[in-house]
C-alpha positions in Angstrom: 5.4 -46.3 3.2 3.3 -43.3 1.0 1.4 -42.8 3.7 4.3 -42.5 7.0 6.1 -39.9 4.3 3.0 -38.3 3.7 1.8 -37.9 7.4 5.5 -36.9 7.8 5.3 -34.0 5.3 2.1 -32.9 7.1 3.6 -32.7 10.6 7.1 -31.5 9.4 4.5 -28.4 7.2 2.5 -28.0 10.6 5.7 -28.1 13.0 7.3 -25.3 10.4 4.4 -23.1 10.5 4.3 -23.0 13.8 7.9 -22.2 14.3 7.7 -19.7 11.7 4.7 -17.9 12.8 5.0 -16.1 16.5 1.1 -16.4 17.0 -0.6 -19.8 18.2 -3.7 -20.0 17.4 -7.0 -22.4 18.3 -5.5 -26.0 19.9 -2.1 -24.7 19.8 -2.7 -22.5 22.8 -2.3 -23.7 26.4 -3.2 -21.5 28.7 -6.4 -21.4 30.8 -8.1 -18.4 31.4 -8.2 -15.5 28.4 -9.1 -12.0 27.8 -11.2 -13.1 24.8 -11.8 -9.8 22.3 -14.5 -10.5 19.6 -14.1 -10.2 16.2 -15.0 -6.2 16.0 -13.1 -5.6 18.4 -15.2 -5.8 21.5 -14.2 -7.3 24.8 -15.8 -10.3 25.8 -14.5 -10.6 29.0 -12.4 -13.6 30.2 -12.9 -16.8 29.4 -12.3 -20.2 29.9 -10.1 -21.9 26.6 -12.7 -24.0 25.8 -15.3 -21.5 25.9 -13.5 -19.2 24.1 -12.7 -22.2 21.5 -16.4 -22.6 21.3 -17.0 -18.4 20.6 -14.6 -19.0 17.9 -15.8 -21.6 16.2 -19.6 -20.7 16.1 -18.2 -17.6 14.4 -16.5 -19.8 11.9 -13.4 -18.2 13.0 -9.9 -19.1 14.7 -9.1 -18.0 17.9 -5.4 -15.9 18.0 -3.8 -15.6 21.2 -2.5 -11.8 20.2 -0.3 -11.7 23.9 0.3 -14.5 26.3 2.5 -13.0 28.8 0.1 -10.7 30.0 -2.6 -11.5 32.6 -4.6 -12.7 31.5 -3.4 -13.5 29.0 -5.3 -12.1 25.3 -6.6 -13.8 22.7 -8.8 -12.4 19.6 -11.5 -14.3 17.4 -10.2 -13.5 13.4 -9.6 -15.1 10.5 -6.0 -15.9 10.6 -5.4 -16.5 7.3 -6.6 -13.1 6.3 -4.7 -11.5 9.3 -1.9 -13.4 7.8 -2.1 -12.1 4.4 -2.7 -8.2 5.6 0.4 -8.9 7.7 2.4 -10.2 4.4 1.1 -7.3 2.4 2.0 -4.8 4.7 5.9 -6.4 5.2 6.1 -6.3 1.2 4.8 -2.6 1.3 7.1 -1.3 3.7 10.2 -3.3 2.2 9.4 -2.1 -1.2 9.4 1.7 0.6 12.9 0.9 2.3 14.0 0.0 -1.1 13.0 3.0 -2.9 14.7 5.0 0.1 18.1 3.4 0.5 19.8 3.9 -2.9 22.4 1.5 -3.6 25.7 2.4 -4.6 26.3 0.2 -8.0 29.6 -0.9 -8.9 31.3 -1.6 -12.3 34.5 -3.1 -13.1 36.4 -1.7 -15.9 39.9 -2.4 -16.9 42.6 -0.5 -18.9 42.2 -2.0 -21.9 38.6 -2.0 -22.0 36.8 -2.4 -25.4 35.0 -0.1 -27.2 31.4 -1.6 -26.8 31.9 -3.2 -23.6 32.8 0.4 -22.7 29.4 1.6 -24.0 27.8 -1.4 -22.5 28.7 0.1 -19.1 27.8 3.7 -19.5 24.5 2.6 -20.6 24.0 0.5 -17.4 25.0 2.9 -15.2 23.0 6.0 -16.9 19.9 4.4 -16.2 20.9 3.7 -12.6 21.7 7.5 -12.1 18.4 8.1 -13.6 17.4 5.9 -11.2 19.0 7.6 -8.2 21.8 6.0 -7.6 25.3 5.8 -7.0 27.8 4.4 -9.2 31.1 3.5 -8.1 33.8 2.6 -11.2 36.7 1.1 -10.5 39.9 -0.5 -11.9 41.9 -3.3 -10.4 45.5 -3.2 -11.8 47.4 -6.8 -12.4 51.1 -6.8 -12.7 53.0 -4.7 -15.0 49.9 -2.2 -15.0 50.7 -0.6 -11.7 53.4 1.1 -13.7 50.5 2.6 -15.8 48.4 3.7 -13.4 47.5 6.8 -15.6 45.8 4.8 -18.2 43.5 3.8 -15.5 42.8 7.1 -14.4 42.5 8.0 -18.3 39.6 5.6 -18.3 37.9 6.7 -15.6 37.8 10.3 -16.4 36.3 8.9 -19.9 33.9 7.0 -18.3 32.8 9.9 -16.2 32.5 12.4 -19.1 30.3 10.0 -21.0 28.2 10.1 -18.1 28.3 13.8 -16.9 24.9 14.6 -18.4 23.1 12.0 -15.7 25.9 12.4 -12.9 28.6 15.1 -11.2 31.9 13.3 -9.6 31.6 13.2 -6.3 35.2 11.7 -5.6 37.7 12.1 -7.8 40.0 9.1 -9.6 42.3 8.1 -6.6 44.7 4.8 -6.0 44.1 2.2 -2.9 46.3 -0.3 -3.2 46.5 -2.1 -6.8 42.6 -0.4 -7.0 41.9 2.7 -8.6 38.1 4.2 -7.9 35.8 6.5 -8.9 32.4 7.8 -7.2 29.6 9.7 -9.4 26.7 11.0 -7.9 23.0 11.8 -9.8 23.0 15.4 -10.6 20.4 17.5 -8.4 17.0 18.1 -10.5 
């Protein structure tokens, strides 16, 4: 029984990596003639598969099939893995730029009868995410008899915006939607 689960794992791993991965490379591929580029990047001319299977692995290397709807169809000789990881590296890099580009607007719940140092708590937060760059939107969800006190919650909002008006300017003013009141503070301009 170890051994069926275990051959399972190993074809369930192969079948996954294959579905997630858009390029098939070395036995995976099935078609007959290729456009086989070397691993400098010199043509080779085309090739049978097998040839080109045998090109590849006198290199040491795996054979990539780069585009198979064209014809012929074009494969390269590369070490996947490495084209792999260069691949990976490159998605991280260019999420981590998007990140640091699209600044997130960060919300923070506060309530009328908000404590003193969970009050502090929250300005602290938020000041290092204006440092930061981003926005911070404050806002107040009244429950039941509150609605008839709506300017204690707007009392609390202007607080919490003067504690922060060294790091931020208001960029829209305390207003009511609904049984919510918000706030939006932008990072002041260096």
């Amino acid at each position: 029984m170890g051994i069926d689960y275990t051959h399972f794992l190993i074809c369930w791993r192969c079948f996954y990596i294959a579905k997630t991965e858009e390029l098939l490379i070395n036995d995976q591929i099935r078609v007959a003639e290729l456009m086989v580029i070397g691993p400098n990047g010199e043509k080779m001319g085309v090739k049978k598969l097998e040839d080109a299977l045998t090109l590849a692995s006198y290199a040491g290397l795996d054979l990539v099939l780069m585009s198979e709807n064209s014809t012929p169809a074009v494969a390269k000789i590369m070490d996947y893995n490495k084209y792999r990881y260069e691949r990976q590296k490159k998605l991280k890099e260019t999420q981590k730029k998007q990140r640091e580009s699209n600044k997130d607007i960060k919300e923070y719940r506060l309530s009328v009868r908000i404590d003193i140092h969970d009050f502090e708590t929250r300005v602290k937060n938020a000041s290092e995410y204006l440092k930061k760059g981003h926005k911070i939107k404050a806002f107040i969800k009244f429950k039941g008899r509150e609605m008839a006190h709506t300017d204690l919650g707007k009392d609390v909002l202007i607080k919490f915006a003067d504690a922060l008006k060294d790091f931020s300017q208001i960029e829209i003013e305390p207003k009511l939607e609904g049984r919510q009141m918000s706030l939006l503070l932008a990072p002041k301009n260096k």
